[in-house]
Backbone as CSV, one residue per row, in Angstrom:
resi,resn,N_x,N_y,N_z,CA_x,CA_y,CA_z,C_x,C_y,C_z
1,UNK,-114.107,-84.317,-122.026,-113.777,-82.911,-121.961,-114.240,-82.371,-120.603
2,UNK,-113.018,-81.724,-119.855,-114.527,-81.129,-118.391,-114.154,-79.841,-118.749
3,UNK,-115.938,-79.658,-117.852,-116.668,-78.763,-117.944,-117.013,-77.600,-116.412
4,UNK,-116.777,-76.809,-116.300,-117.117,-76.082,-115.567,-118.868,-75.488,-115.743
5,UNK,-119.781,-75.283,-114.595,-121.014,-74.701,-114.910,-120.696,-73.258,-114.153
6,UNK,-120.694,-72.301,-114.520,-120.922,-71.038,-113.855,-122.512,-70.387,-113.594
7,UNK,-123.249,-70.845,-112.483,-125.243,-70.531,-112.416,-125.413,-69.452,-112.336
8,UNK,-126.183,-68.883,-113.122,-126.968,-67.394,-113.284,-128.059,-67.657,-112.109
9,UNK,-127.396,-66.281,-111.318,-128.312,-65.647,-109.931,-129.361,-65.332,-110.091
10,UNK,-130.205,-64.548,-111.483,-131.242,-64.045,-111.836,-131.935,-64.105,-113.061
11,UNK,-131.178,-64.835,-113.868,-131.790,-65.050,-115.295,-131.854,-66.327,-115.548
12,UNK,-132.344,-66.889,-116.810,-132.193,-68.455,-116.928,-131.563,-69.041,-117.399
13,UNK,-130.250,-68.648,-118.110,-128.839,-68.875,-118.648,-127.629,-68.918,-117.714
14,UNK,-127.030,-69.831,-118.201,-125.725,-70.141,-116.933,-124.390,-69.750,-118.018
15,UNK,-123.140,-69.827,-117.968,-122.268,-70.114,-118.187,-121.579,-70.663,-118.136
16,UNK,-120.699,-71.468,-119.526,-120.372,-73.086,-119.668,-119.299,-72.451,-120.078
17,UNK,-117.843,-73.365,-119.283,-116.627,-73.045,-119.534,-116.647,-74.620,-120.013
18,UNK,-115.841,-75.636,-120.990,-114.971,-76.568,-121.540,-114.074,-76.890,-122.265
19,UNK,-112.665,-77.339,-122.067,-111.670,-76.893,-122.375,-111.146,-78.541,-122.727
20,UNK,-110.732,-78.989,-123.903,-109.792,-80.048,-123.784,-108.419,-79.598,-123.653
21,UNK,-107.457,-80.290,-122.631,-105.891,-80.244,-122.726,-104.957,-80.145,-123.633
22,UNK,-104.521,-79.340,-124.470,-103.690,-78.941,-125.231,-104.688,-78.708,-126.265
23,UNK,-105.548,-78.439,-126.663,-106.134,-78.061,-127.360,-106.907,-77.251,-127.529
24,UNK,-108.001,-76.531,-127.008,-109.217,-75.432,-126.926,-109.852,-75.380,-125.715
25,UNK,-109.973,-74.672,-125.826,-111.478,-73.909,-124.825,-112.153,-73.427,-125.260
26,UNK,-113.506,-73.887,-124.819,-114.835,-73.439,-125.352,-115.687,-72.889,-124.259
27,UNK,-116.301,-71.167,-124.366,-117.204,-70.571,-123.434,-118.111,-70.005,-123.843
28,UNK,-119.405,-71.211,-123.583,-120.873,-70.489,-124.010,-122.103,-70.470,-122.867
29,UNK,-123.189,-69.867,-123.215,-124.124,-69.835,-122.314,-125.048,-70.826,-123.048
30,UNK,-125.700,-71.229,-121.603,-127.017,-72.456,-121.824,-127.792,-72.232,-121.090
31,UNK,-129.090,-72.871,-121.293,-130.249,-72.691,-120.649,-129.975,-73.397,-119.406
32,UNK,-130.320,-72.785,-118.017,-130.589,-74.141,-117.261,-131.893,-75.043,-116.931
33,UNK,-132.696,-74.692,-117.373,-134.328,-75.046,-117.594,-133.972,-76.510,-118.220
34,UNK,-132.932,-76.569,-119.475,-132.808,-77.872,-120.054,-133.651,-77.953,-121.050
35,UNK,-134.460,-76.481,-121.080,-135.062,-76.159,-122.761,-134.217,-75.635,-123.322
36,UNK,-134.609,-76.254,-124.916,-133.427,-75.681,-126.226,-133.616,-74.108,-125.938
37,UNK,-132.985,-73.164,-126.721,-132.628,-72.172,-127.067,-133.948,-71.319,-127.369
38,UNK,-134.350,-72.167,-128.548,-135.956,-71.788,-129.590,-137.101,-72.059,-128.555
39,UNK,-136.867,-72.809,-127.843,-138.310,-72.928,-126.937,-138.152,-71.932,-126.111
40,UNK,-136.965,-71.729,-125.412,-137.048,-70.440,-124.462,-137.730,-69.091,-125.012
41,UNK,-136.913,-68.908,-126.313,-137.038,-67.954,-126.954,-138.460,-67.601,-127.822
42,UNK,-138.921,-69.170,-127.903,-140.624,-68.991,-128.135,-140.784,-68.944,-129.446
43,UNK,-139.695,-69.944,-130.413,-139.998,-70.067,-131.708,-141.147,-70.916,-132.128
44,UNK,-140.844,-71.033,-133.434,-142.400,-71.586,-134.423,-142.317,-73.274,-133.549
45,UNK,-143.000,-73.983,-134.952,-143.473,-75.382,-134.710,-142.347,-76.559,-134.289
46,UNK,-140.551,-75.836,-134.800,-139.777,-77.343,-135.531,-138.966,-76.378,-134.946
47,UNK,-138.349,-76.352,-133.636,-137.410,-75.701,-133.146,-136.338,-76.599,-133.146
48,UNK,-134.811,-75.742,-133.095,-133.923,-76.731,-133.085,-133.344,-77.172,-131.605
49,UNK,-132.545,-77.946,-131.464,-132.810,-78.522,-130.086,-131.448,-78.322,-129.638
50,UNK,-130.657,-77.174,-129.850,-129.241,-76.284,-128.772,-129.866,-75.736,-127.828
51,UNK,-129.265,-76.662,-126.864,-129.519,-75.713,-126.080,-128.509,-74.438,-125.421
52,UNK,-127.253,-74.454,-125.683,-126.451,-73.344,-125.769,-125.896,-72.644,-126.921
53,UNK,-124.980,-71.608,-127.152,-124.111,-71.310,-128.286,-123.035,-71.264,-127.411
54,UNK,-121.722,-71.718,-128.277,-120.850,-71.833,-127.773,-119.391,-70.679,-128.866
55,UNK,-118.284,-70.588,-128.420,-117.368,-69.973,-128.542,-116.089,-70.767,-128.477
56,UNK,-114.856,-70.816,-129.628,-113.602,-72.015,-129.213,-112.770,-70.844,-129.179
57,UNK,-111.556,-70.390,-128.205,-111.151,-69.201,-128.358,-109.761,-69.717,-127.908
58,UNK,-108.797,-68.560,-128.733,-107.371,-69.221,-128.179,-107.085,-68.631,-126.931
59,UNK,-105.723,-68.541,-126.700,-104.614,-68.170,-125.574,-105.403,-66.827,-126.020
60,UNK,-104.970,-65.827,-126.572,-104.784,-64.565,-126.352,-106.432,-63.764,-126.288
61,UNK,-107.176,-64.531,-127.223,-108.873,-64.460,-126.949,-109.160,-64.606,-125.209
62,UNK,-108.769,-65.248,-124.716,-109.204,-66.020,-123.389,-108.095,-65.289,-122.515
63,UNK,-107.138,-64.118,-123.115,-106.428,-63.886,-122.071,-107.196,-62.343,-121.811
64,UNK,-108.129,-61.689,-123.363,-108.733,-60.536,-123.243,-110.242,-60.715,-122.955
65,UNK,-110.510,-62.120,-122.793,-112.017,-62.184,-121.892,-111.910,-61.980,-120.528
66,UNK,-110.565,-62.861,-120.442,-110.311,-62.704,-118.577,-109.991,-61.665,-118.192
67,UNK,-109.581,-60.379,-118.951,-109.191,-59.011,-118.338,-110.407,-58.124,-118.784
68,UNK,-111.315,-58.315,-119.373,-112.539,-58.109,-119.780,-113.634,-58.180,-118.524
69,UNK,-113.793,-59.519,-118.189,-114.329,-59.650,-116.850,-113.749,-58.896,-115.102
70,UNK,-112.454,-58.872,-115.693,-112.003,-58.550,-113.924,-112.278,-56.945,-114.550
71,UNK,-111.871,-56.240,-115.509,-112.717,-55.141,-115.629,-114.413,-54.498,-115.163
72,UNK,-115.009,-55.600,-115.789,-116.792,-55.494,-115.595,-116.510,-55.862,-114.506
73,UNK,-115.990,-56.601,-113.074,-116.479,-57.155,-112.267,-116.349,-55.866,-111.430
74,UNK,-114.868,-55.059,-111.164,-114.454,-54.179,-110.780,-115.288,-52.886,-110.518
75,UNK,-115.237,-52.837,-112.041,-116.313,-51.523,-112.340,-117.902,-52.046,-111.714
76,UNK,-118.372,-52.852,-111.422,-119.401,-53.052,-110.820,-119.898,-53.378,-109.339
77,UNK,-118.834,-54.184,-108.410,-118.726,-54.412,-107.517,-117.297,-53.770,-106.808
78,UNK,-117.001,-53.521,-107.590,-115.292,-52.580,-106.982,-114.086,-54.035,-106.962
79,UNK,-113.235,-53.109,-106.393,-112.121,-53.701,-106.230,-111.796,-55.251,-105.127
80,UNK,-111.362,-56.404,-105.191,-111.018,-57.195,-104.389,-110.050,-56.443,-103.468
81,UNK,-110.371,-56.555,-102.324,-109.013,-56.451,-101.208,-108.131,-57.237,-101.290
């Protein structure tokens, strides 16, 4: 399956795009530390060992994330020339 890594500038979570060919795409965030989830987060004794959550989203999910983002990006940094 490939995978795209998208690296977080300031926090310790990245964003994971993976998509098989004719079939799904999946977009979740992960640690990049390479600690699970629960250790980041500073759970008990018997943490479980994800280290991301992930998302399988179709065509039309993935067509209102991508206009979702060029929205937030816009509204935050403005417009591309």
């Amino acid at each position: 399956m490939p995978k795209e890594i998208i690296y977080d500038s300031a926090g310790m979570y990245d964003a994971v795009v993976g998509w098989s060919p004719d079939q799904y795409v999946q977009v979740g965030i992960q640690t990049h530390s390479g600690r699970t989830l629960a250790e980041t987060l500073g759970a008990g004794d018997n943490p479980a060992q994800f280290t991301g959550l992930w998302g399988t989203f179709d065509r039309d999910g993935l067509n209102r994330l991508i206009k979702m983002l060029r929205h937030a990006r816009e509204a935050a940094y403005g417009k591309d020339e």
